[in-house]
C-alpha positions, 0 to 999 in steps of 0.5 A: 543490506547483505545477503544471509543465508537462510540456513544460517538465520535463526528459527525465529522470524527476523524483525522487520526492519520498515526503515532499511530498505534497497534504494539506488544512490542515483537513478540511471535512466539512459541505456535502458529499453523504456520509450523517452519519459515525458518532462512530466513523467521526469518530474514524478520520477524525481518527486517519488525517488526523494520521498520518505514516509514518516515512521510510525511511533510504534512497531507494528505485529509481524503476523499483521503486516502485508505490502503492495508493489506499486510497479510503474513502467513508461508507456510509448508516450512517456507517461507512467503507467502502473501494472494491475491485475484482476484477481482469479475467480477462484480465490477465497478473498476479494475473487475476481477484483482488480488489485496490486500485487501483495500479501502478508509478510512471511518469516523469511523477508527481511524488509518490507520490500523483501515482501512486496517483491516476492509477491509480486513475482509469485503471483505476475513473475515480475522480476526481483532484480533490482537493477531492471526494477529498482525502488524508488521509494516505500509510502506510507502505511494503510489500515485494510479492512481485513486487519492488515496494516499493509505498506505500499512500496514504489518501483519502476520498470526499466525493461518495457521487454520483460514479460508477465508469468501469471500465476492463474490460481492468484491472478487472472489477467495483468493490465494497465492504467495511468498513474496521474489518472487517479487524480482526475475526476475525468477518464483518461479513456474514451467513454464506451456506449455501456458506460456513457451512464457511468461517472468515471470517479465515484466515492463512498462514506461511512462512519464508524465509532472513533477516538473519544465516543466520536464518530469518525467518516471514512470513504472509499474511491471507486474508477473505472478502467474502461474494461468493464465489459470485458469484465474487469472491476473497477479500482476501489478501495484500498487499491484507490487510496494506495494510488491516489496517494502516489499519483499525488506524490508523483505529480506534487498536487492534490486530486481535482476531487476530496480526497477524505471528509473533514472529519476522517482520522488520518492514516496514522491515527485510524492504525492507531485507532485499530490497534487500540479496538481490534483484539487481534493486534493485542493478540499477535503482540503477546504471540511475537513478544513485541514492546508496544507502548499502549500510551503512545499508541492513543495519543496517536489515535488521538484519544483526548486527555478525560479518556487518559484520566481513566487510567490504561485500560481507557477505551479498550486498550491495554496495559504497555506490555514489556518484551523484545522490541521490534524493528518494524 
């Protein structure tokens, strides 16, 4: 995708395009300063540059899009590790959590990459060259809890000599965790004496109304880093999901745990179903002038056929609204 000028753009935002994003034709893993990749590591690589998400069937509101990078590198064994940080104690949202790199997207992105990226160098001054960090590839997206639809993009550091810049109003400390260690009910740490009590993998359920009158069970996975005394929090959360669903990827195989109840709204769905129930979606649609088709959006929500009989305004969602389409 060509470079445009911002000065040549016009005032208002670009749409963002989730389907076009940079991605190499061929990754070059030779003359790059990274230790020698373990034939596992060579396997995760090859699975994760060959994904490609399913798109949604639906736009998705600009002002309610964020992405995470999910910045991998080779560690001196040759397993892949991925970078997190501990965000500063100062912030006024989730202070002092271990997180991913992101935010929400800003008028001048052209991709969701665009976002993912520049947040990522904003906040742990990760290079954007594209060259050193190239993609490998963009997962699926995610329902946060704070309304946010926020899509995880996949990257791999090729130059282990780069060197963290942290911004200490956003984060407070940058570490590590391997990647294929969000699969395993097991530590991949040695137990220390604070936490031989503590399982290393724990999940949390709760249910919430859903589609239909139905309640629906969503959970939460929780793991440790084994840097809790030096107080580091553990992973959780949409975090978790993020990773547990590239590790997954990565290493072609489920979790040696249950990943989502049995009846759990998949992840296309529960965007759905937010899309449907939570006034600010409908809002940030009228305010960018996006054609959204109310229909499509319940039948991925899976509201059943009684609910559509009722006619448009069937269990909160409105009337399709007609504007300029988007591309994201």
């Amino acid at each position: 995708m060509p470079n445009i000028p911002f000065s040549v753009m016009s005032k208002a935002p670009k749409p963002l395009n989730l389907l076009q994003y940079h991605r190499t034709k061929r990754l070059k893993l030779t003359d790059v300063r990274i230790p020698p990749l373990s034939s596992e590591s060579k396997r995760s690589l090859r699975n994760l540059a060959a994904y490609r998400a399913p798109p949604l069937p639906f736009p998705l509101p600009r002002s309610r899009s964020a992405a995470v990078l999910v910045a991998l590198f080779v560690g001196r064994r040759g397993d892949l590790y991925v970078l997190l940080n501990r965000r500063s104690a100062t912030l006024r949202s989730y202070a002092g959590d271990t997180s991913l790199p992101g935010g929400k997207v800003e008028p001048k992105d052209r991709t969701i990459e665009d976002t993912a990226r520049r947040e990522a160098f904003e906040e742990i001054g990760l290079t954007r060259n594209k060259l050193k960090v190239p993609l490998l590839c963009v997962l699926d997206p995610f329902m946060a809890s704070n309304n946010l639809v926020v899509t995880p993009v996949v990257v791999l550091i090729l130059d282990n000599t780069l060197r963290p810049i942290l911004n200490t109003a956003e984060v407070a400390e940058l570490f590590s965790h391997p990647l294929a260690a969000f699969l395993s009910s097991t530590p991949p740490f040695p137990a220390e004496p604070e936490l031989i009590e503590a399982p290393y993998h724990t999940t949390s359920d709760w249910t919430y109304p859903g589609p239909n009158g139905l309640p629906r069970t969503a959970r939460a996975h929780r793991f440790l880093t084994g840097r809790e005394a030096g107080g580091i929090k553990p992973v959780f959360g949409l975090t978790a999901a993020v990773l547990i669903h590239a590790a997954s990827i990565a290493h072609a195989h489920a979790p040696d745990f249950e990943v989502a109840p049995p009846d759990a709204l998949t992840g296309a769905a529960r965007i759905a179903w937010a899309l449907i129930t939570n006034p600010v979606f409908k809002e940030a649609y009228d305010a960018e002038g996006v054609d959204i088709d109310w229909a499509v959006v319940r039948r991925v929500a899976g509201i059943g056929p009684e609910a559509e009989a009722e006619g448009p305004q069937a269990q909160g969602a409105p009337r399709r609204t007609r504007r300029r389409r988007s591309k994201l």
